[in-house]
C-alpha positions as CSV (number, residue, x, y, z in Angstrom):
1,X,12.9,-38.3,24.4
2,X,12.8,-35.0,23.5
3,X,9.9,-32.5,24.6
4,X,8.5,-28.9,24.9
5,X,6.4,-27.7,27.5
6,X,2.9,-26.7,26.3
7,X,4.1,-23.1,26.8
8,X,6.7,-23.7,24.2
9,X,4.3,-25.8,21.5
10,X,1.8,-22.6,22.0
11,X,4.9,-20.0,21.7
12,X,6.0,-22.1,18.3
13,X,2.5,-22.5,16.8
14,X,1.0,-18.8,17.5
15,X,-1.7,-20.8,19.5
16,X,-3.4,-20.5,22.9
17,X,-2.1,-23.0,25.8
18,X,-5.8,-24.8,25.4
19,X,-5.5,-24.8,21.9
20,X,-2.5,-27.2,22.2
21,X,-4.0,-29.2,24.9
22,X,-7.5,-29.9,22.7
23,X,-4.8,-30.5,20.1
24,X,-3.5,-33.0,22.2
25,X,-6.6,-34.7,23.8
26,X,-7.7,-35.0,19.8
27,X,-4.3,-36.7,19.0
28,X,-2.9,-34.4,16.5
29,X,-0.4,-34.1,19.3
30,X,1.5,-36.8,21.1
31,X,2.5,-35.8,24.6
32,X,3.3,-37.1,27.8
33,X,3.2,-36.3,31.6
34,X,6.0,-34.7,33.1
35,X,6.9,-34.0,36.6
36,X,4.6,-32.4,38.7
37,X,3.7,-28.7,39.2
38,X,1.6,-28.0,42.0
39,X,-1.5,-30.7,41.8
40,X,-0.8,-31.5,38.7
41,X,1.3,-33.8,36.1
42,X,2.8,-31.3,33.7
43,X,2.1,-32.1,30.2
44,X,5.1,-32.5,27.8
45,X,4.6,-32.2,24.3
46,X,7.0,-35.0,21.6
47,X,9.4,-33.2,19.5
48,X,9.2,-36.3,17.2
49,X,5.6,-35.6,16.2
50,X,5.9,-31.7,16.1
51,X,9.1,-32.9,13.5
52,X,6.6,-35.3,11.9
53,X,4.2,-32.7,10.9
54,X,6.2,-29.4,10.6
55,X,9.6,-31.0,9.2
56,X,13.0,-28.7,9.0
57,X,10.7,-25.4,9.6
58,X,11.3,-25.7,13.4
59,X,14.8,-26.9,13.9
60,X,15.9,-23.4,14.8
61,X,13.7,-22.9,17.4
62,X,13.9,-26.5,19.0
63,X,17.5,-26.2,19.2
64,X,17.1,-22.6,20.8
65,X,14.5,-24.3,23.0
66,X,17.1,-26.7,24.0
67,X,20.0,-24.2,24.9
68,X,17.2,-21.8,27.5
69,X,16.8,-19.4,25.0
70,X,13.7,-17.9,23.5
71,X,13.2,-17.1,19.9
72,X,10.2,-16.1,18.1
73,X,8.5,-18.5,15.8
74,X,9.2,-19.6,12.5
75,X,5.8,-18.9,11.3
76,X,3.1,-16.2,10.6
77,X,0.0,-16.8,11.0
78,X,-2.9,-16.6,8.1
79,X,-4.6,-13.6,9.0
80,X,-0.7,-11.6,9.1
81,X,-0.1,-13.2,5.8
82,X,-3.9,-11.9,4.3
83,X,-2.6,-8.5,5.6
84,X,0.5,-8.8,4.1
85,X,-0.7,-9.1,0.7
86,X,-3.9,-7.3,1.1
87,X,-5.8,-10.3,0.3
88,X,-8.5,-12.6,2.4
89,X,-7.5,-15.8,4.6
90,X,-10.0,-17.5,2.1
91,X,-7.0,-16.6,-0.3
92,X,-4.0,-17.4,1.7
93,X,-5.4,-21.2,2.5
94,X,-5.6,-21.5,-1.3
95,X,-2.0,-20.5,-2.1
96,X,-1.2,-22.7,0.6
97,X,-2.9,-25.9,-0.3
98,X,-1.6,-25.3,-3.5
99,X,1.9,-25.2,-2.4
100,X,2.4,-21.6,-3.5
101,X,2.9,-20.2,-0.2
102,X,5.1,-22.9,2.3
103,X,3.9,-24.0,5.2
104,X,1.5,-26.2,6.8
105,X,-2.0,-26.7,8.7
106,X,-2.9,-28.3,11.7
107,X,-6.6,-28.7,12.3
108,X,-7.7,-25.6,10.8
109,X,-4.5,-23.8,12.1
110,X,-2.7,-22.3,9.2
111,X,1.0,-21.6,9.7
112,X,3.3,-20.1,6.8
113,X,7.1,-19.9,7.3
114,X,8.6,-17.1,7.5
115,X,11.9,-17.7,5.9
116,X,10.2,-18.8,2.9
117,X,8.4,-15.3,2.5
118,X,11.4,-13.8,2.7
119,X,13.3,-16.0,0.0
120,X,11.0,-14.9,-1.9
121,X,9.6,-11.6,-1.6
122,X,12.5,-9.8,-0.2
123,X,13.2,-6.6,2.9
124,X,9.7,-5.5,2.5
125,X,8.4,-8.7,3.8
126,X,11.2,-8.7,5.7
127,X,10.3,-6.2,8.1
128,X,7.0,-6.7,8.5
129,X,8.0,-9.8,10.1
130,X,10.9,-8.0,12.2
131,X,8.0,-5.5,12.8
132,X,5.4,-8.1,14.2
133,X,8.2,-9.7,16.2
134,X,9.0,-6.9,18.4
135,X,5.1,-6.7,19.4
136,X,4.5,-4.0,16.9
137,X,1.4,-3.5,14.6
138,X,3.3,-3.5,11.7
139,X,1.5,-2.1,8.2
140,X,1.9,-3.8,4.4
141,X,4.5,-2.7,2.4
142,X,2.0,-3.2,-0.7
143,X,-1.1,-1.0,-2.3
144,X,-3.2,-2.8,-3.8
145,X,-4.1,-3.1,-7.3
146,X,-7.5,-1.3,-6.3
147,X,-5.6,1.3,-3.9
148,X,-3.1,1.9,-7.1
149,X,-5.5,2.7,-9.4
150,X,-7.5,5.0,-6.9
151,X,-4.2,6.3,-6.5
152,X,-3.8,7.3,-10.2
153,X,-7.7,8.0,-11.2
154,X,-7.2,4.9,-13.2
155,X,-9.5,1.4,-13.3
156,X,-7.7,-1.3,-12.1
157,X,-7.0,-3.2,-15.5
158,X,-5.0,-0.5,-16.8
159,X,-2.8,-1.2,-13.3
160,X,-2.5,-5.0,-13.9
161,X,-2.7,-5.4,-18.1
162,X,-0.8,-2.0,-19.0
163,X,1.7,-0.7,-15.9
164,X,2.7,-3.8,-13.6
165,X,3.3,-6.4,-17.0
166,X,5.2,-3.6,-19.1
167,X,7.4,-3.2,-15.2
168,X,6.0,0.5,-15.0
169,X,5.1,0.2,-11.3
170,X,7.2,-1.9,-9.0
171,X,5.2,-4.2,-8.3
172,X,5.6,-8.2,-7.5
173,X,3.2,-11.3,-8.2
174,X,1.4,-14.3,-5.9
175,X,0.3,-16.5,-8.6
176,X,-2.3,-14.6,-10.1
177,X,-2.1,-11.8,-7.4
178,X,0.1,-8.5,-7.8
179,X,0.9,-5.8,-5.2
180,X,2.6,-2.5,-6.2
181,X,5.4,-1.9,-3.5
182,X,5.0,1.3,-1.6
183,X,8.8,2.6,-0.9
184,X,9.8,2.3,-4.7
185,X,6.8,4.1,-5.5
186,X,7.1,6.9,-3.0
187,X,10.6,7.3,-4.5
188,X,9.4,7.3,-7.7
189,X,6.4,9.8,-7.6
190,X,7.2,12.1,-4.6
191,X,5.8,13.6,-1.4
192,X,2.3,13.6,-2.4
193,X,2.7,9.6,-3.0
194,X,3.5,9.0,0.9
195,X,0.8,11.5,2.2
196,X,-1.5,9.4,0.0
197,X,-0.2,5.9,1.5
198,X,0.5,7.2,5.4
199,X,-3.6,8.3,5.3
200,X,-4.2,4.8,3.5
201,X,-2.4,3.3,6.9
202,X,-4.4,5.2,8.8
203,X,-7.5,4.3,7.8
204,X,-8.3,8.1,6.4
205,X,-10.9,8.9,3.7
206,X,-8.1,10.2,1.1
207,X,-8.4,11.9,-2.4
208,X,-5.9,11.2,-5.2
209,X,-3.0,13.5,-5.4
210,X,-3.7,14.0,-8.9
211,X,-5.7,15.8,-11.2
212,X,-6.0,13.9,-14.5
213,X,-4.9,15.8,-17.8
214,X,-8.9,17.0,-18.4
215,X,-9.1,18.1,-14.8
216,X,-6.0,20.5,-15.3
217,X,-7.2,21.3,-18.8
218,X,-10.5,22.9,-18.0
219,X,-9.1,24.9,-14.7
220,X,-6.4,26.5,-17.3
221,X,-8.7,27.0,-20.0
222,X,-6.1,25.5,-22.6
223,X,-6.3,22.3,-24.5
224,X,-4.9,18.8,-23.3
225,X,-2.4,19.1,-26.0
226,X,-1.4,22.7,-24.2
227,X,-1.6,21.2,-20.4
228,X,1.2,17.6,-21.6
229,X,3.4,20.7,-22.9
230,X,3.6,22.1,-19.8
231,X,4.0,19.1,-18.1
232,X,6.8,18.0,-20.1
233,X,8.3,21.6,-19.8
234,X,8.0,21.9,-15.9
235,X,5.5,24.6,-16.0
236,X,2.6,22.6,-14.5
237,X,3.8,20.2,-11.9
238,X,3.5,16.2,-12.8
239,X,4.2,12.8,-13.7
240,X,3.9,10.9,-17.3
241,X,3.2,7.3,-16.7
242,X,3.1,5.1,-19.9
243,X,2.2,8.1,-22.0
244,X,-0.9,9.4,-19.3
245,X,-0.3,12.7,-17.8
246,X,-1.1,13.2,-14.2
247,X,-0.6,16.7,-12.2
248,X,0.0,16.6,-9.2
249,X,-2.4,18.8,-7.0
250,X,-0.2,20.4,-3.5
251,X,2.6,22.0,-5.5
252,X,-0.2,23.4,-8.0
253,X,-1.8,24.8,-5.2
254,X,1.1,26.2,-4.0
255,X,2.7,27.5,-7.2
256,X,-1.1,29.5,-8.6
257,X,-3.1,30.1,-5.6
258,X,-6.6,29.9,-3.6
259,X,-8.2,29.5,-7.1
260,X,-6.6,26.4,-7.8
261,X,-7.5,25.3,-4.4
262,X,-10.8,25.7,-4.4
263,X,-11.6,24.3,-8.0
264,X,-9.5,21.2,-6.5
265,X,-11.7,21.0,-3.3
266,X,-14.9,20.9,-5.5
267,X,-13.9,17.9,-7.6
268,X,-12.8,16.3,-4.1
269,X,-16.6,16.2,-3.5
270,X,-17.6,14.3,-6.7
271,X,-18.1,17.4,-8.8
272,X,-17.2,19.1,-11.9
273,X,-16.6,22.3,-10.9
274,X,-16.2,25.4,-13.7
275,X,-12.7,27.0,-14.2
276,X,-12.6,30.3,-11.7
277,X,-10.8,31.7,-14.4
278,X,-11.3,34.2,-17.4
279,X,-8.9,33.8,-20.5
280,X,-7.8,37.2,-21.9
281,X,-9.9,36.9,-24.9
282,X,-13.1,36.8,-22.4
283,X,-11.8,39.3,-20.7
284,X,-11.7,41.1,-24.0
285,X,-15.0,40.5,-24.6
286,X,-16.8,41.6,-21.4
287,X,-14.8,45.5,-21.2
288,X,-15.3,45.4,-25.0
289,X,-11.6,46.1,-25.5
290,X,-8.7,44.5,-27.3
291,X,-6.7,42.0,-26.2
292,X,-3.5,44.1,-26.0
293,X,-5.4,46.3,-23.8
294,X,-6.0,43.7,-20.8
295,X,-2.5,42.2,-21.1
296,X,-1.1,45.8,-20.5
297,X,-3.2,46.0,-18.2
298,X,-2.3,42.8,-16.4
299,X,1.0,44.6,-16.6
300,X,0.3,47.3,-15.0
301,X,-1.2,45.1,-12.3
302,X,-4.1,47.0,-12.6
303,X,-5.8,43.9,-12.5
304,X,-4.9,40.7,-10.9
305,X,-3.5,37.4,-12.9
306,X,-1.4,34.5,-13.4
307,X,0.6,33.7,-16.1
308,X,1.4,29.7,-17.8
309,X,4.1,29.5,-20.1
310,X,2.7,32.8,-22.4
311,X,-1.1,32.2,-21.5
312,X,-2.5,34.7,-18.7
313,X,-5.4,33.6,-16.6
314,X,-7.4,36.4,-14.7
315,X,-9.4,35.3,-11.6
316,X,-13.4,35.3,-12.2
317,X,-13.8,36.8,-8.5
């Protein structure tokens, strides 16, 4: 009769060695006494009942058991599968008692087959498995809906009911549950995308990447109309998603200044900070001048500004 050491049941089930032994002395497992290792009778677990209750799933490893070699096992465990998905092991025992998920439970054990995942959800899940295999802490490849839409500046609904069901994001579904998939996206929306996501992974406070359109409107003084121009055109750095405008904030910074970074810096507190700029009408106003008169001077570079499109912008300080 086939058997596996106690070592082997624990390597195949994710387990502790006692773990299998209570498992034993409660009869969910049938085993046997073996030859003797020191003082005492080595325990041998029945292949036949570790078939009974976990079917095809093992094969692989029993028959790599059988040749000397080791392999890791054909399972994750709940809590790597919760990660996974970014949901709760409440959550995963449901998908898998309603045979969403494949895999099995013993005593309160929960154990999900990997190749199953895969089938199913492709290279992402892919390597986090290879990743948790070689002893890595391996991180999701999935936002979730509620780190998408802090992502964007968005509420979640929009991310579910308008972006993931009209295929806007790249995204994939457990039942109910969607995840947005984190390579396609980076390669979709940029630089600023994987800073976001690697300071996710790290567990950092983060702020969105983005300014929304009314953001960007009142730190260039021009209408929204005026600031999804200039996105269109290239003059203001962004993305259109599903007809929503968003700019994105590093090459802004970059491309107009310390102004820019400052006003950004202030609604990264919770605030609605005032534009630190003057239009050329304003400016107008306060030297009592024309119009034409500040615009040669900005010229001149008598005084300082920047220019968007054909609209100048003169620092308040």
């Amino acid at each position: 009769m086939e058997t596996l050491t106690v070592r082997q049941v624990s390597h195949l089930l994710r387990v502790q060695e006692r773990t299998v032994l209570a498992w034993v002395k409660q009869k969910l497992l049938v085993a046997q006494e073996g030859r003797e290792v020191g003082r005492q009778k080595q325990l041998l677990v029945e292949v036949e009942c570790l078939r009974e209750t976990f079917g095809e799933a093992i094969d692989d490893f029993l028959e790599a058991s059988a040749r000397g070699r080791s392999v890791p096992s054909p399972y994750l465990l709940a809590g790597e599968v919760a990660h996974l998905f970014r949901v709760s092991v409440y959550t995963v025992s449901r998908w898998l008692q309603k045979k969403v998920l494949t895999g099995t439970a013993i005593s309160q054990h929960l154990l999900i087959e990997k190749s199953a995942l895969v089938e199913l959800y492709g290279e992402g899940v892919a390597r986090y498995i290879a990743e948790l295999e070689q002893g890595w802490e391996p991180v999701s490849p999935f936002l979730s809906i509620e780190e998408t839409a802090a992502l964007f500046q968005i509420q979640p609904r929009t991310v579910v009911r308008s972006w993931i069901k009209r295929n806007i994001l790249p995204a994939l579904a457990v039942t109910t549950h969607a995840v947005v998939e984190k390579e396609p996206l980076i390669k979709q929306y940029g630089q600023e995308v994987e800073w976001y996501i690697t300071a996710l992974e790290r567990g950092e406070k983060v702020s969105s990447p983005f300014l929304d359109i009314k953001q960007a409107a009142r730190l260039f003084r021009a209408s929204e109309q005026t600031l999804r121009i200039w996105v269109k055109n290239g003059t203001v750095p962004g993305h259109i998603v599903s007809g929503e405008f968003f700019i994105t904030k590093a090459p802004l910074i970059q491309r107009y200044g310390r102004e820019v970074e400052r006003y950004i810096a202030v609604i990264e507190r919770g605030k609605n900070p005032r534009s630190p700029f003057f239009t050329v009408q304003e400016m107008a106003a306060m030297w009592k001048v024309e119009e034409r008169d500040v615009i040669d001077a900005i010229h001149k570079r008598e005084i300082k500004a920047i220019k968007i499109g054909l609209h100048y912008l003169i620092p308040a300080q």
